[in-house]
C-alpha positions as CSV (number, residue, x, y, z in Angstrom):
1,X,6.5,11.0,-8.2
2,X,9.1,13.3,-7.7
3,X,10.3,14.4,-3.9
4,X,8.8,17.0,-2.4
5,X,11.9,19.4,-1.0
6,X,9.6,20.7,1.6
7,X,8.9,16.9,2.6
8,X,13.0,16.6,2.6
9,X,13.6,19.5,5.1
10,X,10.2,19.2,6.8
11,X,11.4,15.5,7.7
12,X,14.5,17.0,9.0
13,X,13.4,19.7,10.8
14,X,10.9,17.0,12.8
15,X,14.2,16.0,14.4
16,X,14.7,18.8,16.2
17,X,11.2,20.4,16.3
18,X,8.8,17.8,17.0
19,X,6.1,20.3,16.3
20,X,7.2,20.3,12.4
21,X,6.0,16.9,12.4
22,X,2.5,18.3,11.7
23,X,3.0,19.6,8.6
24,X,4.4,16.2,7.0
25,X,0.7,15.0,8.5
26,X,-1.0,17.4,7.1
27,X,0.9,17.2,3.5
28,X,0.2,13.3,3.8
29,X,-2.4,12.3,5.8
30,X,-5.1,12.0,3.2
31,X,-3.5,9.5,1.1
32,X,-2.4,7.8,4.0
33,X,-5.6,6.9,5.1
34,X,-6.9,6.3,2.1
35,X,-4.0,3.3,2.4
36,X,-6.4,2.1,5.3
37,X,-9.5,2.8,4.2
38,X,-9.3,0.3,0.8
39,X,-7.1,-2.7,2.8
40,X,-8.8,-2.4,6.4
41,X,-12.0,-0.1,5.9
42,X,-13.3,-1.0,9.3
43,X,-9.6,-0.3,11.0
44,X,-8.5,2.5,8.8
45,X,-8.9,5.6,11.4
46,X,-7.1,3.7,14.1
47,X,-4.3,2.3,11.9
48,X,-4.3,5.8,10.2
49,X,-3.6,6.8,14.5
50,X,-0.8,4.2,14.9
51,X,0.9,4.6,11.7
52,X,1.3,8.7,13.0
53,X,2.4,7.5,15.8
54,X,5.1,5.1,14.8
55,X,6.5,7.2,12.3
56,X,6.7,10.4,14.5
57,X,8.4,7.4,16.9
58,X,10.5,6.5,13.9
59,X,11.4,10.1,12.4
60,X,15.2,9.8,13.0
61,X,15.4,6.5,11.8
62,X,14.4,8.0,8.0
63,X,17.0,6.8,5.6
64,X,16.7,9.5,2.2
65,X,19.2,6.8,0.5
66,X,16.0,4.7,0.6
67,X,13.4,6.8,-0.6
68,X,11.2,9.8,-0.6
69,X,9.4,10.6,2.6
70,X,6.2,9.6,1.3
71,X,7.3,6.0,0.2
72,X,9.0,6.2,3.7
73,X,5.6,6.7,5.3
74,X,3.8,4.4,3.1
75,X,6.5,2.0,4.7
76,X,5.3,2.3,8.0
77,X,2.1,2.1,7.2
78,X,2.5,-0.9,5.4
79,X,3.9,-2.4,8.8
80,X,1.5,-1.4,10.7
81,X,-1.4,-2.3,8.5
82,X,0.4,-6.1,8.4
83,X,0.7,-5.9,12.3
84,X,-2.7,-5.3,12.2
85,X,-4.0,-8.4,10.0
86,X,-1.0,-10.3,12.2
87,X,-2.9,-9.6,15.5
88,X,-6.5,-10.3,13.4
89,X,-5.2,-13.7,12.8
90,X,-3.9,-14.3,16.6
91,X,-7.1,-13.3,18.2
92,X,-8.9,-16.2,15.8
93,X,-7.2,-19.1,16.8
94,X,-7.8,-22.5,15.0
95,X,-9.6,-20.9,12.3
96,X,-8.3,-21.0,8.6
97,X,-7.0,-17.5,7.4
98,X,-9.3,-16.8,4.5
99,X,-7.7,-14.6,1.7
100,X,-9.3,-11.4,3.1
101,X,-6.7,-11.5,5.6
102,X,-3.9,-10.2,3.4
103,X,-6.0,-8.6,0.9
104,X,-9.9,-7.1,1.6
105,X,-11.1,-7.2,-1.6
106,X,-14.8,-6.8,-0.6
107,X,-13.9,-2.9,-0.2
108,X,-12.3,-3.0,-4.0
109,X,-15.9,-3.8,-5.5
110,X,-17.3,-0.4,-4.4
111,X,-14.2,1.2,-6.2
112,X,-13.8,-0.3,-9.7
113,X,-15.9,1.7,-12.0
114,X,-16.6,-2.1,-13.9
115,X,-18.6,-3.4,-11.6
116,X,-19.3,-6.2,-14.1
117,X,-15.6,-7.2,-14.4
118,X,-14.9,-6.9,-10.4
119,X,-15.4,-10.6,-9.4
120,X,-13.1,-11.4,-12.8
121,X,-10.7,-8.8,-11.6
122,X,-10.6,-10.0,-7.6
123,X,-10.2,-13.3,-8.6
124,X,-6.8,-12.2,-11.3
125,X,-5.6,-10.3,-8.2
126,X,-5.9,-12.8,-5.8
127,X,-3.8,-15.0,-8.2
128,X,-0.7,-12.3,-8.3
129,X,2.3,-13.3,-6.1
130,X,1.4,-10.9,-2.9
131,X,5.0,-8.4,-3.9
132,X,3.4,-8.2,-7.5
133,X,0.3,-7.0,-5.9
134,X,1.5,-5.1,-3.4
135,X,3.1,-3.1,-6.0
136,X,0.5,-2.8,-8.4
137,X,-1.9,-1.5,-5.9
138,X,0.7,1.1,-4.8
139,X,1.4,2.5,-8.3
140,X,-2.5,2.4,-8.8
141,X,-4.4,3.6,-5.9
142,X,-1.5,5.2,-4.3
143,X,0.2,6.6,-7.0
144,X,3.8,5.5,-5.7
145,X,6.5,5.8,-8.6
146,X,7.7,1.8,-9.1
147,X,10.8,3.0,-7.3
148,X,9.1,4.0,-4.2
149,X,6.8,1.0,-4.4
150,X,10.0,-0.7,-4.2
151,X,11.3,1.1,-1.2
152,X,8.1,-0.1,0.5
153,X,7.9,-3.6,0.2
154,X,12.0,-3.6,0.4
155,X,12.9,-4.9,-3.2
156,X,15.4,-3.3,-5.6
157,X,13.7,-0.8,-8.1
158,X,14.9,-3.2,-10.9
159,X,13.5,-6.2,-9.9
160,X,10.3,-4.1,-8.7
161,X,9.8,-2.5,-12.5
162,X,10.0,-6.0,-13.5
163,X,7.4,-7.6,-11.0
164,X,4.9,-4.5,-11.7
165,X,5.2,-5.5,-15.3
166,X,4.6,-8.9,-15.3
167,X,1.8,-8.4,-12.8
168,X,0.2,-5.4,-15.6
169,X,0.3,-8.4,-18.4
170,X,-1.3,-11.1,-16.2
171,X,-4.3,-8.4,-15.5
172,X,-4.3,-7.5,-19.0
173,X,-4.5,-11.0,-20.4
174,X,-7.1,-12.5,-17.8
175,X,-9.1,-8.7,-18.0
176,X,-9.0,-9.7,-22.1
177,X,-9.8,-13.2,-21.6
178,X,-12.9,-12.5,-19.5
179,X,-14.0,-9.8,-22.2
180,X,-13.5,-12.4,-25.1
181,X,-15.8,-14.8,-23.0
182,X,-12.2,-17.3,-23.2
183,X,-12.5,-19.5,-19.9
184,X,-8.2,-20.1,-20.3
């Protein structure tokens, strides 16, 4: 995805009018929360909250060498939505982290149009390295370019292009697998 010139000036002018923080909110906020609402669904309005409030927090630390402002954003709420299953798993002492923790899959079921291949697919997600997932759930549901995917988990672009790719072949091949009824 290109950059957004009004998202370049907009971020600057936040610096020195706080008040033209709104519009990057207003440009953003939807796919933001979406962010939330598939990873966290019963959290998503209140991490949607503290991810505003971090980055409005955060607004002078923006680094355009790094990114766009929207993989910038989809930064923070990355950290926040990590803090989040970090203080999940604090508040449960002594009991195992189950795989939900990182990754809610139960909300993924309501959103793949093949319902019959969801359990096949959860399972060939679950089996990515997290960073390969990560990014192929930016690209797809968040429609990050693989260079501001990158910026987000904080990898090279390279070495992110090549992750996203390797993760696409392992879905492909286990998605054709399950189709040709192959158990390998």
């Amino acid at each position: 995805m290109i950059e957004d010139p009004d998202d370049q000036e907009g971020r600057h002018r936040t610096v020195r009018d706080p008040v033209a923080f709104a519009a990057l909110v207003e440009r953003h906020a939807t796919d933001l929360h979406g962010y939330f609402a598939r990873r966290a669904p019963q959290a998503a309005d209140d991490l949607h909250a503290e991810l505003w409030l971090r980055a409005y927090a955060a607004r002078r630390g923006y680094d355009p060498e790094r990114g766009s402002v929207r993989a910038w954003l989809f930064g923070v709420a990355r950290n926040v939505l990590s803090a989040h299953w970090r203080q999940r798993a604090a508040d449960r002492p002594g009991l195992p982290r189950s795989a939900g923790d990182d990754d809610p899959w139960a909300a993924v079921d309501d959103r793949l149009v093949a319902a019959s291949m969801a359990p096949q697919l959860r399972a060939l997600l679950a089996q990515l390295p997290s960073v390969e997932r990560e990014l192929l759930l930016l690209v797809a549901w968040e429609q990050l370019s693989p260079t501001e995917a990158a910026a987000v988990v904080g990898i090279p672009a390279a070495t992110a292009r090549t992750r996203l790719h390797r993760a696409r072949n392992r879905m492909r091949d286990g998605a054709a697998r399950h189709m040709t009824g192959d158990p390998t």
